[in-house]
C-alpha positions as a Markdown table, in Angstrom:
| # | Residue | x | y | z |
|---|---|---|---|---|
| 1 | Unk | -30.6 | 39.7 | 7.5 |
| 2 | Unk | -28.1 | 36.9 | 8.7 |
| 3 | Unk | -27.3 | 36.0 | 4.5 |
| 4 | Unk | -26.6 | 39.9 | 4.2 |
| 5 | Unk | -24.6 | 39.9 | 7.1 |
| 6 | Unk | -22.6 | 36.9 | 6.3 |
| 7 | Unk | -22.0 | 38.2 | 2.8 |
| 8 | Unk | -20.9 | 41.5 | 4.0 |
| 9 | Unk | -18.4 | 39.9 | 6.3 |
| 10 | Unk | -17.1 | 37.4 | 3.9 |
| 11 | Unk | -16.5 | 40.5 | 1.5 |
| 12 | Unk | -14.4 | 42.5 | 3.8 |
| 13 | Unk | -12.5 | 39.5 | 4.6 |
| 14 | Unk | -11.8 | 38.9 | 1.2 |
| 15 | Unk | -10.4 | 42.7 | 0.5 |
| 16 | Unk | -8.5 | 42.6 | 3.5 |
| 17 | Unk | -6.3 | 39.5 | 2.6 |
| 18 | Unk | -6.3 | 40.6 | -0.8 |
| 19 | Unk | -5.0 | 44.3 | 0.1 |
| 20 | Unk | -1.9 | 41.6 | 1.2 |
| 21 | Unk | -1.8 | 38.7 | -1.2 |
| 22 | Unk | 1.8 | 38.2 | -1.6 |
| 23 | Unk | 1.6 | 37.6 | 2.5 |
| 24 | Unk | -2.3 | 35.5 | 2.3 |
| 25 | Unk | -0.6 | 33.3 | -0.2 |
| 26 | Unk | 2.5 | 32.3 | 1.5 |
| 27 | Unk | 0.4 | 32.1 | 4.9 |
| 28 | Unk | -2.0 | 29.5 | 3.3 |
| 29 | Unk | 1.0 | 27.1 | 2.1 |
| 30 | Unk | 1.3 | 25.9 | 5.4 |
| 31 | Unk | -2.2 | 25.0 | 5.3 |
| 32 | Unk | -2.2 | 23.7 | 1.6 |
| 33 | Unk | 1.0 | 21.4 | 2.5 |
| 34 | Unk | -0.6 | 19.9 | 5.8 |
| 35 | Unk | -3.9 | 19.1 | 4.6 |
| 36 | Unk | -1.9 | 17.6 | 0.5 |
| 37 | Unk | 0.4 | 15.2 | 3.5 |
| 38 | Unk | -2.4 | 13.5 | 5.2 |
| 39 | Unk | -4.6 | 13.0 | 2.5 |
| 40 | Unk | -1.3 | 11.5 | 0.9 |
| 41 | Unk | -0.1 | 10.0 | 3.7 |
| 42 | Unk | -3.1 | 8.2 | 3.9 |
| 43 | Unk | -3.8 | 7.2 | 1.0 |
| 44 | Unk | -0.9 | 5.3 | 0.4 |
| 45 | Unk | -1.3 | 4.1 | 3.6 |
| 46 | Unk | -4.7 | 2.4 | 3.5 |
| 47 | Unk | -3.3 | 1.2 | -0.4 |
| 48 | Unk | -0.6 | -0.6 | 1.1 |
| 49 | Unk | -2.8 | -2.2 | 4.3 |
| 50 | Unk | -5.6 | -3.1 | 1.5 |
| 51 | Unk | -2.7 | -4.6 | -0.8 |
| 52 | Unk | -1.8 | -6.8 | 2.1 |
| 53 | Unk | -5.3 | -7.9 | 3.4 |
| 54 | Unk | -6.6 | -8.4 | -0.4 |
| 55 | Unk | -3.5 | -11.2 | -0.3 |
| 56 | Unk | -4.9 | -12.7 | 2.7 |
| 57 | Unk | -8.4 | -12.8 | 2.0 |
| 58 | Unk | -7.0 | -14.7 | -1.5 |
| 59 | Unk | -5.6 | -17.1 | 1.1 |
| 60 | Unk | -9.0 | -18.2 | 1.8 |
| 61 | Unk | -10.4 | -17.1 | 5.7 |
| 62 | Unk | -11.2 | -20.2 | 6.3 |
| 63 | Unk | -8.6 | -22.0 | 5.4 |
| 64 | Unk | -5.6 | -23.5 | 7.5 |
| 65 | Unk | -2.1 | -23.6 | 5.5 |
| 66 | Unk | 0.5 | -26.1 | 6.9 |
| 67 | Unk | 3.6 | -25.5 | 5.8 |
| 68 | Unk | 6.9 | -27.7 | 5.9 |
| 69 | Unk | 10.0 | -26.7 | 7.4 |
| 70 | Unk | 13.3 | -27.1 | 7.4 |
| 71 | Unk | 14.2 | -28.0 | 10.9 |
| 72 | Unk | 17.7 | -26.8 | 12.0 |
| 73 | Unk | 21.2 | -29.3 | 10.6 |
| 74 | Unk | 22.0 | -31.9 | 12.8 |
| 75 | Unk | 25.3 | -32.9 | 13.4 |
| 76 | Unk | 26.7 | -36.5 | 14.1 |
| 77 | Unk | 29.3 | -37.1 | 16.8 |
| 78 | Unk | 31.8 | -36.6 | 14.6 |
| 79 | Unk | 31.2 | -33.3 | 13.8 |
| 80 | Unk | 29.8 | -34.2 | 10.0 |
| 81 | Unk | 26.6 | -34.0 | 8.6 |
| 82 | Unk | 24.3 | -36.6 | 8.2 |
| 83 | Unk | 24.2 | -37.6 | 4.6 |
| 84 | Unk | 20.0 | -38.5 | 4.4 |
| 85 | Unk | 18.1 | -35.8 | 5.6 |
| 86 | Unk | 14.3 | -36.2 | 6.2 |
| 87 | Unk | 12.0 | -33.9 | 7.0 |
| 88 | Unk | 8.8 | -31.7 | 6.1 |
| 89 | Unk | 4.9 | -33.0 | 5.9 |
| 90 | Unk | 4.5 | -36.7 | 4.6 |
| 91 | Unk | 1.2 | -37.9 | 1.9 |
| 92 | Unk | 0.7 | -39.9 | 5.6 |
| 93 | Unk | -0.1 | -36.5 | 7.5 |
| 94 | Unk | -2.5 | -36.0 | 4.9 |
| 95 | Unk | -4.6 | -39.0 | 5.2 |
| 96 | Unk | -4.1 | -38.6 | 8.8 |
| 97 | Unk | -5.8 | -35.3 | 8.6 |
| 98 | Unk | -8.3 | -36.6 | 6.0 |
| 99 | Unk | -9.3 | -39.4 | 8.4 |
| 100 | Unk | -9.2 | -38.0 | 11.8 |
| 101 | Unk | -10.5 | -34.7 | 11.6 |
| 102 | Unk | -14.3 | -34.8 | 11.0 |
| 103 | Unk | -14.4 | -30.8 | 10.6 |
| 104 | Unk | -11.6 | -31.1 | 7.9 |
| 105 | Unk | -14.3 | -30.0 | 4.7 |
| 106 | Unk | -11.5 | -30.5 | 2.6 |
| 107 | Unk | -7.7 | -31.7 | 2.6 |
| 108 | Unk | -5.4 | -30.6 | -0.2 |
| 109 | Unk | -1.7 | -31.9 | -0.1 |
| 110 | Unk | 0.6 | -29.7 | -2.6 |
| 111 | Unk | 3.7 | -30.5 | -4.3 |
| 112 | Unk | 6.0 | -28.2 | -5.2 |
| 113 | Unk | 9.2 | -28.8 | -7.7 |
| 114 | Unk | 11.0 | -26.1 | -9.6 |
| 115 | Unk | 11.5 | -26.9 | -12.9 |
| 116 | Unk | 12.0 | -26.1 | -16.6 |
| 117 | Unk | 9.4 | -25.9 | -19.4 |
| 118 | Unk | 9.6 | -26.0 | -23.2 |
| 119 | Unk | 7.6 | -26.1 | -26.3 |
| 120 | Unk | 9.1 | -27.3 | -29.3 |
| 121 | Unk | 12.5 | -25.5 | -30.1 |
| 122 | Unk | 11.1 | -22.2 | -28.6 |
| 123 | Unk | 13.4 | -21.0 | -25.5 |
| 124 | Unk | 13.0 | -22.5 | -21.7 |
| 125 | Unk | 11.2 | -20.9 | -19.3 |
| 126 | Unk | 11.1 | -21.5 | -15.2 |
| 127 | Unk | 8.4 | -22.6 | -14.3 |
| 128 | Unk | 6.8 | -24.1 | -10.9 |
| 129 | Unk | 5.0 | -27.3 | -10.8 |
| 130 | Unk | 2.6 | -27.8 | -8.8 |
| 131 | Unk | 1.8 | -31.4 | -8.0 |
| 132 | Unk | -2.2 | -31.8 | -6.4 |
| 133 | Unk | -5.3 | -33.1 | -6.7 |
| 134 | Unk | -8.4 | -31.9 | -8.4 |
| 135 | Unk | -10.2 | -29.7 | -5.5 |
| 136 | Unk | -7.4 | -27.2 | -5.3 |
| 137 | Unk | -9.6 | -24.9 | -7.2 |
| 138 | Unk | -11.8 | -25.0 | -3.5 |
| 139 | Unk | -8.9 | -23.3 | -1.5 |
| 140 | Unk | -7.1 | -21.0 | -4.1 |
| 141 | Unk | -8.3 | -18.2 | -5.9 |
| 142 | Unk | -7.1 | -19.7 | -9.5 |
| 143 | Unk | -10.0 | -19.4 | -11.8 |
| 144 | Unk | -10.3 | -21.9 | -15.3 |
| 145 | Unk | -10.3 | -19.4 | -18.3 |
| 146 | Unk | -10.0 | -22.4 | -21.1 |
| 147 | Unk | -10.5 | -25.7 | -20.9 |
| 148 | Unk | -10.7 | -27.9 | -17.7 |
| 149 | Unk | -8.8 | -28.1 | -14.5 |
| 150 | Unk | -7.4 | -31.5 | -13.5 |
| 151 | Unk | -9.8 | -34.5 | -13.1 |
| 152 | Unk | -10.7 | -37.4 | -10.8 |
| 153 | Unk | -9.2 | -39.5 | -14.0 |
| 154 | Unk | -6.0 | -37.9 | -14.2 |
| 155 | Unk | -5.2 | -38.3 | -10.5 |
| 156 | Unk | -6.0 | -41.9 | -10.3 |
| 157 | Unk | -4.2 | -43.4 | -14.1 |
| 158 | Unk | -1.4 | -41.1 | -12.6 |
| 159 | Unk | -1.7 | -39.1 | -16.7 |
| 160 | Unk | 0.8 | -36.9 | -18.0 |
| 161 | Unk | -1.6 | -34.1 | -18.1 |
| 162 | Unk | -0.9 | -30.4 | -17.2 |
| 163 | Unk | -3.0 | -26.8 | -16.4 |
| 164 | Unk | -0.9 | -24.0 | -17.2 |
| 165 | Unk | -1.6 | -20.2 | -15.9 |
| 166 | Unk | -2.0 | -17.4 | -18.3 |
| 167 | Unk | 1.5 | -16.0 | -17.9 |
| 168 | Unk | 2.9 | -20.1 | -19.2 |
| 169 | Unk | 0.4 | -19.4 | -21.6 |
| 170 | Unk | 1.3 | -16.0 | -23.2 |
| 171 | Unk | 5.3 | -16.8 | -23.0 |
| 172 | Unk | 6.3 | -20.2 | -24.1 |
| 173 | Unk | 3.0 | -20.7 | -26.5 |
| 174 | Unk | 3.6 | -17.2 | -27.7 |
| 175 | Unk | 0.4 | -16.8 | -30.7 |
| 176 | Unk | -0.6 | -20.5 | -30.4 |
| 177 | Unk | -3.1 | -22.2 | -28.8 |
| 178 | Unk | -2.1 | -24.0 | -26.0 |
| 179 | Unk | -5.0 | -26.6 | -25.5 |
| 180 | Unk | -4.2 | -29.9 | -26.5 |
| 181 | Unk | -0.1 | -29.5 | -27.1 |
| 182 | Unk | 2.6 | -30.9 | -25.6 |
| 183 | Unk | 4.7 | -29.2 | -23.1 |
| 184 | Unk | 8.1 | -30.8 | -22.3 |
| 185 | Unk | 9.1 | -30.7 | -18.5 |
| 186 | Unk | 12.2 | -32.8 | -17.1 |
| 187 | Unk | 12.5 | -34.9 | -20.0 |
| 188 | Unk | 8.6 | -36.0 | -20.1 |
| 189 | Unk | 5.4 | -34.3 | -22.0 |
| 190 | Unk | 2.7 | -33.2 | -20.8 |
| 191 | Unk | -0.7 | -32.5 | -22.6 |
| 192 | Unk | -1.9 | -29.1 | -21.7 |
| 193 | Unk | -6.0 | -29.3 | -21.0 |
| 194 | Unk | -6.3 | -26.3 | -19.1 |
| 195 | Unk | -5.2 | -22.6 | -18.5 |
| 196 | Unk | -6.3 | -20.4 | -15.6 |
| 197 | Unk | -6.1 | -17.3 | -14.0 |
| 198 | Unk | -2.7 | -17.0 | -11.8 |
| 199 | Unk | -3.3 | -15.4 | -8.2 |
| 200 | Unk | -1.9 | -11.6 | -8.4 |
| 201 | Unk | -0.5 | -11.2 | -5.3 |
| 202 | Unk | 3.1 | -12.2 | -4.0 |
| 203 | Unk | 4.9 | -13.3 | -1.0 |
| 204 | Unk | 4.7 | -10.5 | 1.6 |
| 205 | Unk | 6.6 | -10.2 | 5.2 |
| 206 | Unk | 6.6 | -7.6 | 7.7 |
| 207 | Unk | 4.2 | -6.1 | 9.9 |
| 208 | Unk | 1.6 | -8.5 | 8.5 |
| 209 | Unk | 3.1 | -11.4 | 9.1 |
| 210 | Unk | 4.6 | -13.9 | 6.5 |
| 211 | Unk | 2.3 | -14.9 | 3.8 |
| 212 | Unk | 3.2 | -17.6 | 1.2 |
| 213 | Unk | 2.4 | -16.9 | -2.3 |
| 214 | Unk | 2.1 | -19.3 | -5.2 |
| 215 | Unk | 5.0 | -18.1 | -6.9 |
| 216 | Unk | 8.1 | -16.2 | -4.7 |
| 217 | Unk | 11.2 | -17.2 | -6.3 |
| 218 | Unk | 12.9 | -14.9 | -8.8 |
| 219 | Unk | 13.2 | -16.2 | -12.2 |
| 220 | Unk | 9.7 | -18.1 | -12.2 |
| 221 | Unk | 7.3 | -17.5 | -14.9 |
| 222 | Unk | 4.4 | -19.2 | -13.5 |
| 223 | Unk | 2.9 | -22.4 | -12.6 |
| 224 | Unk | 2.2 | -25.6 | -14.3 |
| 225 | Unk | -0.3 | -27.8 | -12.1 |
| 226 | Unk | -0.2 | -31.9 | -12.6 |
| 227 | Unk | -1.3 | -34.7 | -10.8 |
| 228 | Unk | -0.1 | -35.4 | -7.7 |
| 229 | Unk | -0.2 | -38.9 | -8.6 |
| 230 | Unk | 1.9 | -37.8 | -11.7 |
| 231 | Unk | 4.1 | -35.7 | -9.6 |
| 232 | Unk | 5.1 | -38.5 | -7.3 |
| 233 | Unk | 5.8 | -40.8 | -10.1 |
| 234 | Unk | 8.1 | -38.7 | -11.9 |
| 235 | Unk | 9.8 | -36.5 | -9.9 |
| 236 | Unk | 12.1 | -38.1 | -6.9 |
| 237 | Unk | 11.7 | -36.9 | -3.2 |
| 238 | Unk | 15.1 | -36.8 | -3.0 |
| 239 | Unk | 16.8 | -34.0 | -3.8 |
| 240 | Unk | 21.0 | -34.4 | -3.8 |
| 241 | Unk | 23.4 | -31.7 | -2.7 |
| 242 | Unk | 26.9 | -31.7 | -3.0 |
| 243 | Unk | 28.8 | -29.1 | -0.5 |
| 244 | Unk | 32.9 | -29.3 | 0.0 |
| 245 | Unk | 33.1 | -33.0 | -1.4 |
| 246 | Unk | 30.4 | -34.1 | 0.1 |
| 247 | Unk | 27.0 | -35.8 | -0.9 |
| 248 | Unk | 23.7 | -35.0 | 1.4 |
| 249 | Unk | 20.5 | -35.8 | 0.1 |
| 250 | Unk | 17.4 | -34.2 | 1.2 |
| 251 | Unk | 13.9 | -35.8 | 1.2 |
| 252 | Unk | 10.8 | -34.0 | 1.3 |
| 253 | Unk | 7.4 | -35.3 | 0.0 |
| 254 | Unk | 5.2 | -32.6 | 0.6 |
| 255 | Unk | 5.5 | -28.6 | 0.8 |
| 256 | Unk | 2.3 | -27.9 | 2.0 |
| 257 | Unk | -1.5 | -29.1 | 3.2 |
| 258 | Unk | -3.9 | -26.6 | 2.8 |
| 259 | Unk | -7.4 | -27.7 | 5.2 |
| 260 | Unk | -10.8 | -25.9 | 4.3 |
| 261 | Unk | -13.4 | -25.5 | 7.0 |
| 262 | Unk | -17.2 | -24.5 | 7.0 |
| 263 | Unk | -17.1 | -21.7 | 8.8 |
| 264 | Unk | -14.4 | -19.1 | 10.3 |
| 265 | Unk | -15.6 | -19.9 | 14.2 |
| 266 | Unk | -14.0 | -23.7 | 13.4 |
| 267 | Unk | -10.4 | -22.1 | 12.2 |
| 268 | Unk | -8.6 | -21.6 | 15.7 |
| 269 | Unk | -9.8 | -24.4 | 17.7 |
| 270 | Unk | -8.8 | -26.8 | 14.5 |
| 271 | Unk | -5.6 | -24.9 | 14.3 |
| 272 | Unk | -4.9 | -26.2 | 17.7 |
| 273 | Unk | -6.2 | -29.8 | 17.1 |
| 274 | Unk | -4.0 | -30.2 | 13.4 |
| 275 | Unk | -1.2 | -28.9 | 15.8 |
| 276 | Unk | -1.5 | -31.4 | 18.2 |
| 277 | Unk | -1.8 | -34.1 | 15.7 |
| 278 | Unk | 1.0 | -33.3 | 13.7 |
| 279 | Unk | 3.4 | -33.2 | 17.3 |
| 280 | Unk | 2.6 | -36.7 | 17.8 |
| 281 | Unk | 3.5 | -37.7 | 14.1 |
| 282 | Unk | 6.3 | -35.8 | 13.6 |
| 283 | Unk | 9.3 | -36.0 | 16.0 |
| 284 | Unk | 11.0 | -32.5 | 15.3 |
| 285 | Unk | 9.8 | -29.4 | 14.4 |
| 286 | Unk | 9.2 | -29.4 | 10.6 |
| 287 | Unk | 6.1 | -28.4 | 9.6 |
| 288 | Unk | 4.8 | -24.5 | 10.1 |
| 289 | Unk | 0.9 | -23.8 | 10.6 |
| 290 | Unk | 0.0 | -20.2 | 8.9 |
| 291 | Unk | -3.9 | -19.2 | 10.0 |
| 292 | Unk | -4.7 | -16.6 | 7.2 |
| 293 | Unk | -7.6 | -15.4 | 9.8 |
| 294 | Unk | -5.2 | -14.2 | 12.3 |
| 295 | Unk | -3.5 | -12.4 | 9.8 |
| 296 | Unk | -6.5 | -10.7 | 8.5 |
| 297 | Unk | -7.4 | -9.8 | 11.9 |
| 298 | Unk | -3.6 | -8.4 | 12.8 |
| 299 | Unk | -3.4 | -6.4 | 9.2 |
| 300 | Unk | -6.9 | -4.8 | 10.4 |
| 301 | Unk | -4.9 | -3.8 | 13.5 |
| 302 | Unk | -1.7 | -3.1 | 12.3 |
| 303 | Unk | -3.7 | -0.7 | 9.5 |
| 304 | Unk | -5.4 | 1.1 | 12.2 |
| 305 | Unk | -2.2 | 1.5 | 14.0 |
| 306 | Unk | -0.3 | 2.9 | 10.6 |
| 307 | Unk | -3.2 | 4.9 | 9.6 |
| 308 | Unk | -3.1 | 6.9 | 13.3 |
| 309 | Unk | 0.6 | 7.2 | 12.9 |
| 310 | Unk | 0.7 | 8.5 | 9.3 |
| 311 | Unk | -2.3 | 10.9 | 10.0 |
| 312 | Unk | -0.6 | 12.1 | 13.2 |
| 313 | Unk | 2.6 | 12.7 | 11.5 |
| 314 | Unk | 1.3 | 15.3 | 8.4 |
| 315 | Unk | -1.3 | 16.6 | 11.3 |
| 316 | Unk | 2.3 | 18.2 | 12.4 |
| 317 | Unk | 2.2 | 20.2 | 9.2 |
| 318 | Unk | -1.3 | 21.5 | 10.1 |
| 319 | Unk | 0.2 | 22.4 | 13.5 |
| 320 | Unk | 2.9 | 24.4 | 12.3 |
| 321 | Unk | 0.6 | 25.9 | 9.5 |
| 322 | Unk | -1.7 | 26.9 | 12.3 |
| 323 | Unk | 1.2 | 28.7 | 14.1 |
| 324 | Unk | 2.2 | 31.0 | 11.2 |
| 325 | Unk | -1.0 | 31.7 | 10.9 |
| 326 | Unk | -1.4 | 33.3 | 14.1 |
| 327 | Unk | 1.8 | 34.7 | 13.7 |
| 328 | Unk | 0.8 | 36.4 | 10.4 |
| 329 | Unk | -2.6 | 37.6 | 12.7 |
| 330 | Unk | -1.2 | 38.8 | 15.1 |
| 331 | Unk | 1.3 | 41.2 | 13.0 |
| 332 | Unk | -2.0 | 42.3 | 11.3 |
| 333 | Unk | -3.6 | 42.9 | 14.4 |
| 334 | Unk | -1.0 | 45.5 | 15.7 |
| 335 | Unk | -0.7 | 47.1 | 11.8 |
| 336 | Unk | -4.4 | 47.3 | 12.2 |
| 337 | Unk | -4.3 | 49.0 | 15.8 |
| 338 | Unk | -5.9 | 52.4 | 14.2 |
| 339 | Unk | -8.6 | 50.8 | 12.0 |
| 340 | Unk | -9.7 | 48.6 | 15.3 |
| 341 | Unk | -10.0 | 51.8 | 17.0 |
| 342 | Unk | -11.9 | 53.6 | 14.5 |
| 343 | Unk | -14.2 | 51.0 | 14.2 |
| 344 | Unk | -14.7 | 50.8 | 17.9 |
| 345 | Unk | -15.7 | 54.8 | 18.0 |
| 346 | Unk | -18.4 | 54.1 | 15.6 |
| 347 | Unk | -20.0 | 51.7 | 17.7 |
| 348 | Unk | -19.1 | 48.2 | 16.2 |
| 349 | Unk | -19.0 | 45.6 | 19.3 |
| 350 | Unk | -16.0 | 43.6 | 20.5 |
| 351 | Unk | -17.8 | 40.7 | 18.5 |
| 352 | Unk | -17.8 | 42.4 | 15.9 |
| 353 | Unk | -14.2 | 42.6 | 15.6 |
| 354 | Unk | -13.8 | 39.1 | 16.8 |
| 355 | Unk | -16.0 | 37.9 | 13.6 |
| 356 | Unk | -13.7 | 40.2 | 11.5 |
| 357 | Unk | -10.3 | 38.6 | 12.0 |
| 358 | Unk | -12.2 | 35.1 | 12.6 |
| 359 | Unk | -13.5 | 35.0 | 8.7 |
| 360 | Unk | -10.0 | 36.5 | 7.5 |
| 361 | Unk | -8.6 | 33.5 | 9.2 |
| 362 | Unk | -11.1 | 31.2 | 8.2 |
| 363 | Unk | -11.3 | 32.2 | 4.5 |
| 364 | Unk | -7.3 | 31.8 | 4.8 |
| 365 | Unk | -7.9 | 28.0 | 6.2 |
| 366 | Unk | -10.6 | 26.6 | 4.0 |
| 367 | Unk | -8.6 | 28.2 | 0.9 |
| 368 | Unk | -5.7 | 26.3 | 1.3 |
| 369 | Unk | -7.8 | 23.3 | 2.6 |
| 370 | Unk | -9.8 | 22.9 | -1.1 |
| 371 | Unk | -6.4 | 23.5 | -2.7 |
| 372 | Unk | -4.6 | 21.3 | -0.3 |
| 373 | Unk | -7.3 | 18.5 | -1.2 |
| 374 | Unk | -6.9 | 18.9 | -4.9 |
| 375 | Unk | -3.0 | 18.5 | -4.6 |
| 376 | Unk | -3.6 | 15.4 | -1.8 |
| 377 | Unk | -6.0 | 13.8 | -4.3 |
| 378 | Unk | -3.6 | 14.1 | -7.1 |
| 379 | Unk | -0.3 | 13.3 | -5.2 |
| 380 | Unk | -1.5 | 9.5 | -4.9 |
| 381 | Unk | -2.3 | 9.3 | -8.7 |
| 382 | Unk | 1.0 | 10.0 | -8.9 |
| 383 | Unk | 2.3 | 7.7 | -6.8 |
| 384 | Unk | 0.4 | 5.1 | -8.3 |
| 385 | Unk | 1.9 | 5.8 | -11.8 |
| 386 | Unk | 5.7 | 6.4 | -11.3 |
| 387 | Unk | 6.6 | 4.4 | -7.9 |
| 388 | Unk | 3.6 | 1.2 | -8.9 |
| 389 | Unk | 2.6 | 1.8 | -5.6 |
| 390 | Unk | -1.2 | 0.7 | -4.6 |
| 391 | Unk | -3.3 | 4.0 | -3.3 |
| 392 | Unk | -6.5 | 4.7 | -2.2 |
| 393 | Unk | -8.0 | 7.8 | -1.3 |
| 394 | Unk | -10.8 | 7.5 | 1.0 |
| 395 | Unk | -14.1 | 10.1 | 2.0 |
| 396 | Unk | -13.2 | 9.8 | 5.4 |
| 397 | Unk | -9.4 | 11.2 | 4.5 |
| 398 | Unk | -10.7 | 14.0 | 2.8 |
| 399 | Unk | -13.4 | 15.2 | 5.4 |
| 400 | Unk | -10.7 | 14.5 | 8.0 |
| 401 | Unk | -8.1 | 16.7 | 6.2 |
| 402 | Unk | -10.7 | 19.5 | 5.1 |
| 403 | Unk | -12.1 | 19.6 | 9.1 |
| 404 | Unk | -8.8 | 19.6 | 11.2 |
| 405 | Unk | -8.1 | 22.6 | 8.4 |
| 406 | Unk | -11.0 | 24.2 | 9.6 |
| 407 | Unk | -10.6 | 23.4 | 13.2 |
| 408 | Unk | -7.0 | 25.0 | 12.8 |
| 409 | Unk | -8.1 | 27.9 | 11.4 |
| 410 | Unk | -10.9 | 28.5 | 14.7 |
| 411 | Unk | -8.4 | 27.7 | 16.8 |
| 412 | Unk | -5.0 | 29.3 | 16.0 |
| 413 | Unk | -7.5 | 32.7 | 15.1 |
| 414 | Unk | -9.0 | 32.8 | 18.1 |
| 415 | Unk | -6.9 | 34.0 | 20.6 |
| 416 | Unk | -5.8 | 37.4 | 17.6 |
| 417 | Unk | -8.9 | 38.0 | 17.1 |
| 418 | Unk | -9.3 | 38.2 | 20.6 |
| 419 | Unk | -6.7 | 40.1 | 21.2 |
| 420 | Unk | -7.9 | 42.6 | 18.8 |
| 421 | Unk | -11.3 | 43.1 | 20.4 |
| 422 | Unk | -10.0 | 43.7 | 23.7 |
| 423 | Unk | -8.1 | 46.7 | 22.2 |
| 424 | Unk | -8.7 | 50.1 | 24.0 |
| 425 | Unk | -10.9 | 52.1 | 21.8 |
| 426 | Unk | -8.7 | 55.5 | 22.7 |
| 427 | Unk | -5.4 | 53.9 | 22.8 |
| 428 | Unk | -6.1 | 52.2 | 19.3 |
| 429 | Unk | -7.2 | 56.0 | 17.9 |
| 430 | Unk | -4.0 | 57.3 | 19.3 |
| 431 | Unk | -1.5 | 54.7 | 17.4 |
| 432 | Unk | 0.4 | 55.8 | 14.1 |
């Protein structure tokens, strides 16, 4: 009886928007717009806040990033500037860290040089070397494809060995096999014994914070890793500037010192111990400690935060959807005046005619919410394609955005259908 009932009231809803489809269809827009936006919205949304946490997490959540800094020019009493500048995170601070800090699982001091790369007579590329020591592989996300990564030997006979990424790989080797040829950097060669996988993300600011990436200057190809050993040896700390006549020289041993803990409970309290080391080594300000933890945990709130934001803002197309929608009620209300009436002297309830104009308004909703979902869904593939934008359409978007479509469609038809039922029978018969 209740299937029957249902069916009969789903079909008179059906002819009755259909009697007016050029009106139903132009109604439901509103609906079909709000619901495509915050499925969109969102979706390109949570892309960008997983984009941003995926770089973090490649950071390593339990790892500690200490970063050196340039500290701001001093100035000698005559106004000029010092010509030997010294500053930044020593090979000291990490055997400092190495020997002092028990929780310290592992200490890895990088070195970073720009450079430039060539095989044979084949064109230069710019690269970035990256001077360590064989346990990087514990605190970045590189992953050996061929070959080996660099060795206990290498490090201590200071060899001119190298381990190229893929993107080295594919455009200065071209066809040939890289393992076991000679790349010349800086005047020297280096015997390639390795290629790995380069980390996919890059440097990001904003409102996630400031995360460094392995390669973040313009120009640069990709990384060549050597010995720090090697690194020290053959490439001078000093780096010489010449501005308005005058020679400055700048010295700076290490750009970072990444520290690996057990467990993520041990990351702030060490953060706060390598900080308090570091202050009594260093005199000035030159060194920068980056907690990929706290950054994880302030993208999860800034994503929350965005998400609420974006979802509120296309919920304001639902809104006004919702409002023409009782606007295009309530004009069929009073066109309907005489039908209400005649129904009312053949004994159908006011709920009757409350279900009536409820399931016209409903069938209006939920249309333009599955084709409002369909455009939504597709909207981000676009995105994706044309703008290289990172999406991701969630469940919980699309039952979100198919319920408040719903819920709009209870709400803004209540009050005509209403309305409608609290018609006087007589007066209704009586209206042309």
């Amino acid at each position: 009886m209740f299937l029957f009932r249902l069916k009969h009231i789903i079909r008179l809803g059906v002819k009755s928007l259909w009697m007016h489809r050029l009106r139903s269809t132009l109604t439901t827009l509103g609906i079909v717009f709000g619901v495509c936006s915050v499925i969109a919205m969102l979706a390109i949304g949570e892309g960008a806040s997983r984009e941003a946490q995926d770089a973090i997490v490649q950071l390593g959540s339990t790892n500690l990033i200490i970063e050196t800094v340039k500290p701001p020019e001093e100035k000698t009493d005559t106004g000029n500037r010092q010509g030997m500048k010294e500053y930044g995170l020593t090979y000291d601070d990490a055997e400092s860290i190495r020997n002092t800090i028990p929780d310290a699982q592992v200490v890895v001091p990088i070195r970073e040089i720009d450079q430039k790369a060539r095989y044979l007579t084949r064109p230069e590329v710019a690269i970035k070397i990256i001077g360590t020591i064989p346990w990087y592989t514990e605190i970045s996300p590189i992953r050996v494809i061929r070959g080996r990564f660099l060795s206990s030997v290498d490090l201590q006979y200071r060899l001119a060995v190298c381990v190229i990424d893929d993107h080295i790989a594919r455009k200065l080797f071209a066809f040939d096999d890289p393992l076991g040829l000679d790349v010349k950097i800086h005047g020297s060669y280096y015997r390639v014994v390795g290629i790995v996988s380069k980390a996919r993300h890059s440097e990001m600011t904003g409102a996630f914070g400031t995360i460094p990436a392995p390669v973040s200057q313009s120009g640069v190809v990709g990384n060549v890793y050597i010995p720090l050993t090697t690194a020290r040896c053959r490439f001078p700390e000093l780096d010489y500037r010449f501005s308005g006549g005058n020679r400055s020289a700048e010295k700076v041993e290490l750009q970072k010192i990444t520290v690996k803990v057990d467990s993520s409970e041990q990351v702030l309290p060490l953060r706060d111990i390598l900080d308090a080391l570091l202050a009594r080594l260093h005199k000035k300000q030159d060194y920068n400690i980056v907690v990929p933890l706290e950054l994880l945990r302030q993208a999860a709130r800034t994503r929350r935060i965005f998400s609420i934001v974006l979802g509120s803002i296309a919920a304001i197309s639902l809104l006004v959807g919702g409002i023409g929608i009782m606007n295009i009620m309530l004009a069929t209300v009073s066109e309907r005046t005489r039908e209400i009436g005649i129904r009312r002297a053949l004994g159908a309830r006011k709920r009757d005619i409350i279900v009536q104009f409820l399931s016209e308004t409903l069938l209006l909703t939920l249309a333009g919410g599955v084709i409002g979902i369909i455009l939504g869904s597709l909207i981000p593939s676009l995105v994706t394609y044309f703008g290289n934008m990172p999406t991701v359409i969630t469940s919980a978007s699309l039952v979100l955005a198919f319920g408040i479509s719903a819920a709009v469609g209870i709400t803004f038809g209540l009050y005509p259908a209403y309305r409608a039922a609290n018609m006087d029978p007589i007066e209704s018969l009586r209206h042309e």
